[in-house]
N, C-alpha and C positions, 0 to 999 in steps of 0.2 A: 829381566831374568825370567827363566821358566823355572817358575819352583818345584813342578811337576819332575821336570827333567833331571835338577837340583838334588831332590829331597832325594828320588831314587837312586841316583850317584853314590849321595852320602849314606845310604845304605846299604847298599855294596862295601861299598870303599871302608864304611864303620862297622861290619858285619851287626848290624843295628836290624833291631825287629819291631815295628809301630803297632801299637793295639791301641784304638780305638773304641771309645764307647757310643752306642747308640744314638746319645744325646749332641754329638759335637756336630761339628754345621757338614753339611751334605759331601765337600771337596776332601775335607780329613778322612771323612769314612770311606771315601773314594781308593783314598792313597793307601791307605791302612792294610798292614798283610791279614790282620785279625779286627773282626768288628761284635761287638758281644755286651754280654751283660756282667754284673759282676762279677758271677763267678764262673761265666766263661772266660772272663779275662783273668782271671784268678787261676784259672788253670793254664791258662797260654800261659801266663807270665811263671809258672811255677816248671814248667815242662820245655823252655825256649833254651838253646844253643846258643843263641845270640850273646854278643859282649854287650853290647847298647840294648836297653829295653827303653822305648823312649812311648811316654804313657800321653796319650791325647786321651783326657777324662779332669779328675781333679785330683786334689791334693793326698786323699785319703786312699787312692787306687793305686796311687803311682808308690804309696809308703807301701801298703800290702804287695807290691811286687817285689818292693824292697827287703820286705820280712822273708818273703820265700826265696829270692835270688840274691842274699847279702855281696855278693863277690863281686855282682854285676855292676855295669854304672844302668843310674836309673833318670830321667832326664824326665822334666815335666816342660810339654812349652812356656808356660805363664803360674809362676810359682803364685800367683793370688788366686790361684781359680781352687776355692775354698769348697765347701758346704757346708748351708745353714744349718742341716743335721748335724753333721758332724760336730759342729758349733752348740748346739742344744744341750750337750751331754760334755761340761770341763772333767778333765780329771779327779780334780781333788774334792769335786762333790760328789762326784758318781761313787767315788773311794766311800767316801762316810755312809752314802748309800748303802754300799754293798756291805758293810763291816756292822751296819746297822740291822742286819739281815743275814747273820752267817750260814744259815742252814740252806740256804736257796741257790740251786744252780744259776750262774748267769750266764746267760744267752745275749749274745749282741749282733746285732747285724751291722753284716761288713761298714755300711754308712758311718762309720766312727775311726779316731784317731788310732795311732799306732797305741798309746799309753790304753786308751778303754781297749782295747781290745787283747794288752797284756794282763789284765786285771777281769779277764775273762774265761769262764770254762770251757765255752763253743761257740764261736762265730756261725751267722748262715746270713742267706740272701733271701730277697725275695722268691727267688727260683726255688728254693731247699727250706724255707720256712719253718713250714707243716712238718717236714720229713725230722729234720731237727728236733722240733719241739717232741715229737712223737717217741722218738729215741729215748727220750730220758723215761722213766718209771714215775707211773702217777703219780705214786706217793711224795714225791720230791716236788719240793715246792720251787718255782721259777722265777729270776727274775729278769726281764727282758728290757731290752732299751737300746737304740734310745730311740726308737720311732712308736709314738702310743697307738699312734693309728695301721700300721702295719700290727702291732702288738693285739689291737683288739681286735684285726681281721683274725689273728692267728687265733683268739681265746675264741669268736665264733663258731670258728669252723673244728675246733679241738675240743672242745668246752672244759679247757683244761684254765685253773684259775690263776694269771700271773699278777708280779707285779710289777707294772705298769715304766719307766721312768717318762717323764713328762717332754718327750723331744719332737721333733717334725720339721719336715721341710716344708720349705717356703711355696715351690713350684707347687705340690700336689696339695697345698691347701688354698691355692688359688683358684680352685676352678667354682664358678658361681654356680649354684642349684637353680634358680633363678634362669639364667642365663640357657641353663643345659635343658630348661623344661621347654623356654621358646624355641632352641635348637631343636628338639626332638617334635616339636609341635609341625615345624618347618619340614623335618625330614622324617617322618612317622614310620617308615621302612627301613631305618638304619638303626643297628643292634650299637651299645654300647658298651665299649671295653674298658677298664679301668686295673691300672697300677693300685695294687694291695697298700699305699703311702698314701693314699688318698683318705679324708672323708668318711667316715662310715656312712651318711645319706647319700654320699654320691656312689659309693659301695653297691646299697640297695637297691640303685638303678643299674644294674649289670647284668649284662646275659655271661659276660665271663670274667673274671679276675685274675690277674697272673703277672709275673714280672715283663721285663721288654721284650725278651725273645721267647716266653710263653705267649705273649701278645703277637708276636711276629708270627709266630706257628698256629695263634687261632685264627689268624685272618689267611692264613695259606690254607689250611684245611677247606675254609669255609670261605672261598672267592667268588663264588655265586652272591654271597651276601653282600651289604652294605654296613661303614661304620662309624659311630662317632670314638674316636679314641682319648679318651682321658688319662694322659698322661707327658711327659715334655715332651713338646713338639718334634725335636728331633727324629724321632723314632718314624715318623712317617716318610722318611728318606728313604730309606731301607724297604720300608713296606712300600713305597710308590714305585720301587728298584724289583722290586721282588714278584709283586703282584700289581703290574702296571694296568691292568684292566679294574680292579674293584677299588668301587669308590672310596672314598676314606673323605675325614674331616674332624678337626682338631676340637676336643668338648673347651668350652669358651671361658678364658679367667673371670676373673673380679672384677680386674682394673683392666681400663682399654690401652691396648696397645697396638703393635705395627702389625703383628700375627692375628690380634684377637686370638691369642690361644695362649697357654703358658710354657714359657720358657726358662730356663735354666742360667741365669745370665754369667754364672761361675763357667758353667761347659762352654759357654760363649765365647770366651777369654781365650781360648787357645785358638790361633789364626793359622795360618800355610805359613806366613813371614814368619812368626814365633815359632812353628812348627822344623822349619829350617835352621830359622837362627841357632835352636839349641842342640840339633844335630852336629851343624856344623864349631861349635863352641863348648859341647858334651855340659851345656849349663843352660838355667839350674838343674842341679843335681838331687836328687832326695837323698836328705842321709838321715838312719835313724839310730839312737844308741844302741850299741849292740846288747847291754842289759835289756833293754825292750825287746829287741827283735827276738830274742833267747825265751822271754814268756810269750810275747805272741804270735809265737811262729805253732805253739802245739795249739791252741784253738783252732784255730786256721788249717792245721794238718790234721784237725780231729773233723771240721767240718768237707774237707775234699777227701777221706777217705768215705765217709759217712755219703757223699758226692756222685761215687763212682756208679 
């Protein structure tokens, strides 16, 4: 069977619209009418026509498409394609958190389940961060979560003081210092970029910081250059699609693996066969309760006008 030929049928035929993240494997982002980051998928999925929004990313994307287009059906290929952030931060602790700290704005970034982010005052992403945090009035004290390492890029760079919740993923605390200092011994002419979820040491070695399609847009600007990119590997699809002349090269994990680079293996999980299968079978389906989607649909609408 040509899935190619397949998937695009069943998108006609389903008036169905595929967004894809950055991170999913080369053939998806292929097919994909939308390819972006979170809250460019955030805004496709909030702004689409389509009856089928059928999410190639993970679990926590495909619900926020949910919150902003309840009516629609929402289809993820492989309902276990999780993340460990997301996971970082349960409900009912983050609750005692927040209730333990009434006076503080919370700030979540999209990386979090439908329930954290009802139990929130303003979602943002890595792309919107800064711009977020900035919006609120000094005086008001913050609490951000659930990524600490994103959290403490933002308290750098704002010198504004939060409180912290203890979360992070898995991929961008794999990349070895170590590893990255003999890479860069090796290629002494390539600039390094790095995802804001990283590492604060691996931070420190960056010529630029920024989410995936800030990272797409610094290596477009600057194609004369060379790069080591620290962040999931996927993302160098796009950038070897885009600027097929500059070199690029993946900043190196912890643990060896097939890429020697870090990978994502939840974004893995969604295949062309999965990708079809649930087109053509409108499953799995995301459903969220409509009490949740009612509180975190106004974060979410407070962080894309804040967006525009």
């Amino acid at each position: 069977m040509d899935l190619v030929k397949e998937i695009n049928r069943l998108k006609k035929e389903k008036n169905a619209v595929i967004l894809a993240h950055y991170y999913q494997v080369g053939e998806i982002q292929d097919i994909a009418d939308y390819v972006g980051d979170s809250l460019g998928l955030s805004q496709k999925a909030a702004e689409t026509d389509a009856d089928m929004i059928v999410f190639a990313g993970v679990h926590f994307m495909a619900e926020t498409a949910k919150i902003l287009s309840p009516e629609k059906t929402v289809v993820l290929p492989d309902l276990n394609a999780g993340c460990s952030l997301a996971d970082s931060c349960p409900p009912d602790e983050f609750e005692k958190f927040t209730k333990a700290h009434p006076n503080h704005v919370v700030i979540t970034y999209v990386n979090c389940s439908a329930e954290i982010k009802a139990l929130s005052d303003i979602v943002c992403t890595s792309s919107n961060a800064l711009k977020i945090v900035n919006s609120i009035p000094k005086e008001t004290p913050i609490i951000f979560a659930p990524d600490r390492n994103l959290g403490q890029y933002i308290i750098n760079e704002t010198g504004r003081d939060m409180l912290l919740w203890d979360g992070s993923c898995i991929v961008h605390e794999a990349f070895s210092m170590d590893k990255l200092i003999e890479l860069h011994k090796k290629y002494p002419d390539y600039k390094i970029i790095a995802h804001p979820e990283s590492e604060t040491h691996i931070l420190n070695t960056a010529t630029y910081i920024g989410s995936t399609s800030g990272m797409i847009n610094y290596v477009k600007a600057h194609q004369d250059q060379k790069f080591i990119v620290a962040t999931e590997a996927g993302i160098l699809h796009k950038m070897k699609q885009e600027m097929p002349n500059t070199e690029l090269v993946p900043a190196p994990a912890k643990e060896d693996n097939t890429c020697a680079c870090s990978e994502c293996h939840f974004m893995k999980m969604n295949t062309m066969q999965k990708l079809y299968d649930c087109m053509l079978n409108e499953s799995p389906q995301i459903e969220v309760d409509p009490a949740i989607i009612d509180r975190a649909l106004l974060p979410i609408e407070r962080m894309l006008e804040l967006s525009k």
